[in-house]
C-alpha positions in Angstrom: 0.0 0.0 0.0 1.1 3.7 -0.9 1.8 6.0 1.9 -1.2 8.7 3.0 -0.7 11.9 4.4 -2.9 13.9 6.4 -4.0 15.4 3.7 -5.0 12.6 1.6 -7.1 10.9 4.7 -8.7 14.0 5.3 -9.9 14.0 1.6 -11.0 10.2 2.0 -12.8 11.0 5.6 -14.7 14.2 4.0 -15.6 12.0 1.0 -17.1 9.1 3.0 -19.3 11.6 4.7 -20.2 13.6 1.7 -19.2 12.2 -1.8 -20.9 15.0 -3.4 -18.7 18.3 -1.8 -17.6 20.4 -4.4 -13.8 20.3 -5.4 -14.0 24.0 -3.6 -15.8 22.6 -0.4 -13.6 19.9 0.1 -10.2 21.7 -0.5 -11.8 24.4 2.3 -12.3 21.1 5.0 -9.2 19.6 4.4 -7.0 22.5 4.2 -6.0 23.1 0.9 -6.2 25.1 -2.2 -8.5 23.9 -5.1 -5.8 22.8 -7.7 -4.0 20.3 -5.2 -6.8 19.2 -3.8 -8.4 18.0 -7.3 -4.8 16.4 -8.3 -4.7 14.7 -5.1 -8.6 13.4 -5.2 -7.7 12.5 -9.2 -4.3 10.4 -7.9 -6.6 8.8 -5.5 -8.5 7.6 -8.0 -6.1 6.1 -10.3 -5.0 4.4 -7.6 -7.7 2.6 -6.3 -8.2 4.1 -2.8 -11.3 6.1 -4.4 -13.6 3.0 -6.3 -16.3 5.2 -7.2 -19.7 7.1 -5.8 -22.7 6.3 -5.3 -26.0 7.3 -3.5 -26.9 5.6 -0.1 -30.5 4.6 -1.0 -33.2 3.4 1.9 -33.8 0.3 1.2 -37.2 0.2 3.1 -38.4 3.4 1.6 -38.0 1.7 -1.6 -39.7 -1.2 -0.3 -37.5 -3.7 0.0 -38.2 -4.5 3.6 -36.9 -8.1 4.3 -33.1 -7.8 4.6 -32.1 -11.8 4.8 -28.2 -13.4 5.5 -28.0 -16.6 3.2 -25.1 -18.8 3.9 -24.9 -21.1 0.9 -23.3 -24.6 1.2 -21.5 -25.4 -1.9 -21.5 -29.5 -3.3 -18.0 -29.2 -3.9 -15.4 -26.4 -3.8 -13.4 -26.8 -7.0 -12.5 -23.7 -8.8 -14.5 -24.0 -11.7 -17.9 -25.0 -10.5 -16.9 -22.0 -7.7 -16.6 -19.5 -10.5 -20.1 -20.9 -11.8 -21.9 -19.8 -8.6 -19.5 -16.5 -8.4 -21.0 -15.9 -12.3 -24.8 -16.9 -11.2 -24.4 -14.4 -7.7 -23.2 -11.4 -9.4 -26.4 -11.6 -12.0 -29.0 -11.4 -9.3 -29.7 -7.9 -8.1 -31.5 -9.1 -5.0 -28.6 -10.0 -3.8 -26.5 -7.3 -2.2 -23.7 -8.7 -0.8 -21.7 -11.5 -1.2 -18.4 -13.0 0.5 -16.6 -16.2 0.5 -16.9 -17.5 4.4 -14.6 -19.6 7.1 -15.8 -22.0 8.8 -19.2 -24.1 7.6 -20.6 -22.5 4.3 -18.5 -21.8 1.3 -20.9 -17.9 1.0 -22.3 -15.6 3.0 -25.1 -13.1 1.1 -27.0 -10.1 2.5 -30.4 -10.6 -0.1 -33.6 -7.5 0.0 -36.9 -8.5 -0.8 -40.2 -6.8 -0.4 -41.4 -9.1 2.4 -41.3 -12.4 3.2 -43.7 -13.9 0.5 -41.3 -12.6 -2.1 -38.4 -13.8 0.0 -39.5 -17.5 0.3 -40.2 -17.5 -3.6 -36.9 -16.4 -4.3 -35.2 -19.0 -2.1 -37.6 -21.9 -3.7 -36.9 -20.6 -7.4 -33.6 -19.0 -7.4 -31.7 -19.6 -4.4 -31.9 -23.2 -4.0 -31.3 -23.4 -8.0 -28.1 -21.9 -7.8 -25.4 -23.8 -9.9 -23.7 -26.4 -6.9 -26.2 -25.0 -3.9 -25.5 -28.6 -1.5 -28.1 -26.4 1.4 -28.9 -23.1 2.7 -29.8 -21.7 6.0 -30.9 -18.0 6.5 -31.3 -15.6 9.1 -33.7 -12.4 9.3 -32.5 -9.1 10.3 -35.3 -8.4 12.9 -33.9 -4.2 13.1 -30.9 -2.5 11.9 -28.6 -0.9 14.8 -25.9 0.6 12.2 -25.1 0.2 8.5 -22.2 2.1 7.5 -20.1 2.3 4.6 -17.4 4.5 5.7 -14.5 2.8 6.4 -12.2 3.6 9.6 -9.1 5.2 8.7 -8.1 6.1 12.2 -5.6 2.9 11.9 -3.5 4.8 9.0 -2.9 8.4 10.7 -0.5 7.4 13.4 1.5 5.6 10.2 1.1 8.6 7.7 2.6 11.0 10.5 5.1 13.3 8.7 5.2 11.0 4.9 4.9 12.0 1.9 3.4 10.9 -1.3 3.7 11.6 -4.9 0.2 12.9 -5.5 1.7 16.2 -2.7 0.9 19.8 -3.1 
Protein backbone atom coordinates (compact mmCIF):
# COMPACT_ATOMS: atom_id res chain seq x y z
CA UNK A 1 0.00 0.00 0.00
CA UNK A 2 1.11 3.68 -0.94
CA UNK A 3 1.75 6.05 1.93
CA UNK A 4 -1.21 8.66 2.98
CA UNK A 5 -0.70 11.88 4.38
CA UNK A 6 -2.94 13.94 6.43
CA UNK A 7 -4.03 15.36 3.74
CA UNK A 8 -4.98 12.56 1.62
CA UNK A 9 -7.06 10.93 4.74
CA UNK A 10 -8.74 14.03 5.28
CA UNK A 11 -9.94 14.03 1.56
CA UNK A 12 -10.95 10.21 2.03
CA UNK A 13 -12.84 11.00 5.64
CA UNK A 14 -14.72 14.17 3.97
CA UNK A 15 -15.62 12.01 0.97
CA UNK A 16 -17.14 9.14 2.98
CA UNK A 17 -19.28 11.65 4.72
CA UNK A 18 -20.19 13.64 1.66
CA UNK A 19 -19.24 12.23 -1.82
CA UNK A 20 -20.90 14.98 -3.37
CA UNK A 21 -18.67 18.29 -1.75
CA UNK A 22 -17.59 20.38 -4.38
CA UNK A 23 -13.85 20.32 -5.37
CA UNK A 24 -13.95 24.05 -3.62
CA UNK A 25 -15.76 22.62 -0.39
CA UNK A 26 -13.61 19.92 0.08
CA UNK A 27 -10.19 21.69 -0.49
CA UNK A 28 -11.76 24.45 2.30
CA UNK A 29 -12.29 21.14 4.99
CA UNK A 30 -9.18 19.61 4.35
CA UNK A 31 -7.00 22.54 4.20
CA UNK A 32 -5.96 23.10 0.92
CA UNK A 33 -6.19 25.11 -2.25
CA UNK A 34 -8.54 23.89 -5.07
CA UNK A 35 -5.80 22.77 -7.75
CA UNK A 36 -3.97 20.32 -5.22
CA UNK A 37 -6.84 19.24 -3.77
CA UNK A 38 -8.40 17.96 -7.28
CA UNK A 39 -4.76 16.43 -8.28
CA UNK A 40 -4.67 14.70 -5.14
CA UNK A 41 -8.61 13.40 -5.19
CA UNK A 42 -7.69 12.46 -9.24
CA UNK A 43 -4.27 10.43 -7.89
CA UNK A 44 -6.56 8.83 -5.47
CA UNK A 45 -8.49 7.62 -7.97
CA UNK A 46 -6.12 6.10 -10.26
CA UNK A 47 -4.96 4.40 -7.62
CA UNK A 48 -7.72 2.63 -6.31
CA UNK A 49 -8.17 4.07 -2.81
CA UNK A 50 -11.29 6.09 -4.39
CA UNK A 51 -13.59 2.98 -6.27
CA UNK A 52 -16.26 5.22 -7.20
CA UNK A 53 -19.70 7.13 -5.78
CA UNK A 54 -22.69 6.26 -5.27
CA UNK A 55 -26.04 7.27 -3.48
CA UNK A 56 -26.86 5.57 -0.14
CA UNK A 57 -30.54 4.60 -1.00
CA UNK A 58 -33.21 3.43 1.92
CA UNK A 59 -33.79 0.33 1.20
CA UNK A 60 -37.16 0.20 3.09
CA UNK A 61 -38.44 3.38 1.58
CA UNK A 62 -37.99 1.67 -1.64
CA UNK A 63 -39.74 -1.17 -0.28
CA UNK A 64 -37.49 -3.65 0.00
CA UNK A 65 -38.24 -4.47 3.62
CA UNK A 66 -36.88 -8.10 4.28
CA UNK A 67 -33.05 -7.82 4.63
CA UNK A 68 -32.12 -11.79 4.81
CA UNK A 69 -28.15 -13.36 5.45
CA UNK A 70 -27.97 -16.57 3.19
CA UNK A 71 -25.10 -18.84 3.91
CA UNK A 72 -24.87 -21.05 0.86
CA UNK A 73 -23.31 -24.59 1.18
CA UNK A 74 -21.52 -25.36 -1.91
CA UNK A 75 -21.51 -29.46 -3.33
CA UNK A 76 -17.96 -29.21 -3.87
CA UNK A 77 -15.43 -26.38 -3.77
CA UNK A 78 -13.37 -26.84 -6.98
CA UNK A 79 -12.47 -23.73 -8.77
CA UNK A 80 -14.54 -24.01 -11.74
CA UNK A 81 -17.86 -24.96 -10.53
CA UNK A 82 -16.92 -22.03 -7.70
CA UNK A 83 -16.64 -19.48 -10.49
CA UNK A 84 -20.14 -20.88 -11.76
CA UNK A 85 -21.86 -19.83 -8.61
CA UNK A 86 -19.55 -16.50 -8.43
CA UNK A 87 -20.96 -15.93 -12.29
CA UNK A 88 -24.79 -16.93 -11.25
CA UNK A 89 -24.38 -14.43 -7.66
CA UNK A 90 -23.22 -11.40 -9.37
CA UNK A 91 -26.36 -11.64 -12.03
CA UNK A 92 -29.03 -11.45 -9.31
CA UNK A 93 -29.67 -7.86 -8.08
CA UNK A 94 -31.52 -9.12 -4.98
CA UNK A 95 -28.58 -10.03 -3.84
CA UNK A 96 -26.50 -7.28 -2.15
CA UNK A 97 -23.66 -8.70 -0.80
CA UNK A 98 -21.74 -11.51 -1.18
CA UNK A 99 -18.39 -12.99 0.53
CA UNK A 100 -16.61 -16.22 0.53
CA UNK A 101 -16.86 -17.49 4.43
CA UNK A 102 -14.58 -19.64 7.06
CA UNK A 103 -15.80 -22.04 8.78
CA UNK A 104 -19.21 -24.14 7.61
CA UNK A 105 -20.64 -22.47 4.28
CA UNK A 106 -18.54 -21.84 1.33
CA UNK A 107 -20.92 -17.94 0.99
CA UNK A 108 -22.29 -15.56 2.99
CA UNK A 109 -25.10 -13.11 1.06
CA UNK A 110 -26.97 -10.07 2.52
CA UNK A 111 -30.40 -10.57 -0.12
CA UNK A 112 -33.63 -7.45 -0.03
CA UNK A 113 -36.89 -8.52 -0.76
CA UNK A 114 -40.19 -6.81 -0.43
CA UNK A 115 -41.38 -9.07 2.38
CA UNK A 116 -41.27 -12.45 3.16
CA UNK A 117 -43.70 -13.85 0.50
CA UNK A 118 -41.30 -12.64 -2.09
CA UNK A 119 -38.43 -13.79 0.04
CA UNK A 120 -39.49 -17.53 0.28
CA UNK A 121 -40.24 -17.49 -3.59
CA UNK A 122 -36.89 -16.41 -4.33
CA UNK A 123 -35.23 -19.00 -2.09
CA UNK A 124 -37.57 -21.92 -3.70
CA UNK A 125 -36.88 -20.62 -7.39
CA UNK A 126 -33.62 -19.01 -7.41
CA UNK A 127 -31.66 -19.64 -4.45
CA UNK A 128 -31.94 -23.16 -4.00
CA UNK A 129 -31.28 -23.41 -7.97
CA UNK A 130 -28.11 -21.86 -7.81
CA UNK A 131 -25.39 -23.80 -9.93
CA UNK A 132 -23.65 -26.40 -6.89
CA UNK A 133 -26.17 -25.04 -3.93
CA UNK A 134 -25.53 -28.56 -1.46
CA UNK A 135 -28.08 -26.41 1.39
CA UNK A 136 -28.90 -23.06 2.69
CA UNK A 137 -29.80 -21.67 6.01
CA UNK A 138 -30.91 -18.05 6.51
CA UNK A 139 -31.30 -15.65 9.09
CA UNK A 140 -33.69 -12.37 9.30
CA UNK A 141 -32.55 -9.13 10.26
CA UNK A 142 -35.32 -8.39 12.85
CA UNK A 143 -33.92 -4.15 13.12
CA UNK A 144 -30.88 -2.53 11.89
CA UNK A 145 -28.65 -0.90 14.83
CA UNK A 146 -25.87 0.57 12.24
CA UNK A 147 -25.12 0.18 8.47
CA UNK A 148 -22.20 2.07 7.54
CA UNK A 149 -20.14 2.33 4.61
CA UNK A 150 -17.45 4.52 5.72
CA UNK A 151 -14.52 2.80 6.41
CA UNK A 152 -12.16 3.58 9.62
CA UNK A 153 -9.05 5.17 8.71
CA UNK A 154 -8.08 6.09 12.22
CA UNK A 155 -5.60 2.93 11.90
CA UNK A 156 -3.52 4.78 9.01
CA UNK A 157 -2.87 8.37 10.68
CA UNK A 158 -0.47 7.39 13.42
CA UNK A 159 1.50 5.57 10.22
CA UNK A 160 1.10 8.58 7.67
CA UNK A 161 2.63 10.97 10.49
CA UNK A 162 5.12 13.25 8.72
CA UNK A 163 5.24 10.99 4.86
CA UNK A 164 4.92 11.97 1.93
CA UNK A 165 3.44 10.87 -1.28
CA UNK A 166 3.74 11.57 -4.89
CA UNK A 167 0.19 12.89 -5.49
CA UNK A 168 1.75 16.21 -2.74
CA UNK A 169 0.86 19.82 -3.10
Amino acid sequence: METLDKFDLAILNELQNDGRLTNAELANRVGLSAAPCWRRVRALEEQGFIRGYRAELDREKMGLGVLAFVRLDAERNSGDVLRQMEAAIRGIPEIVSCHYISGSGTFELQVVCPDLNHFSRFAREVLINLPNVKDLHTSFSLGEVKSASALPLSHLSTKSSGTARSTKT
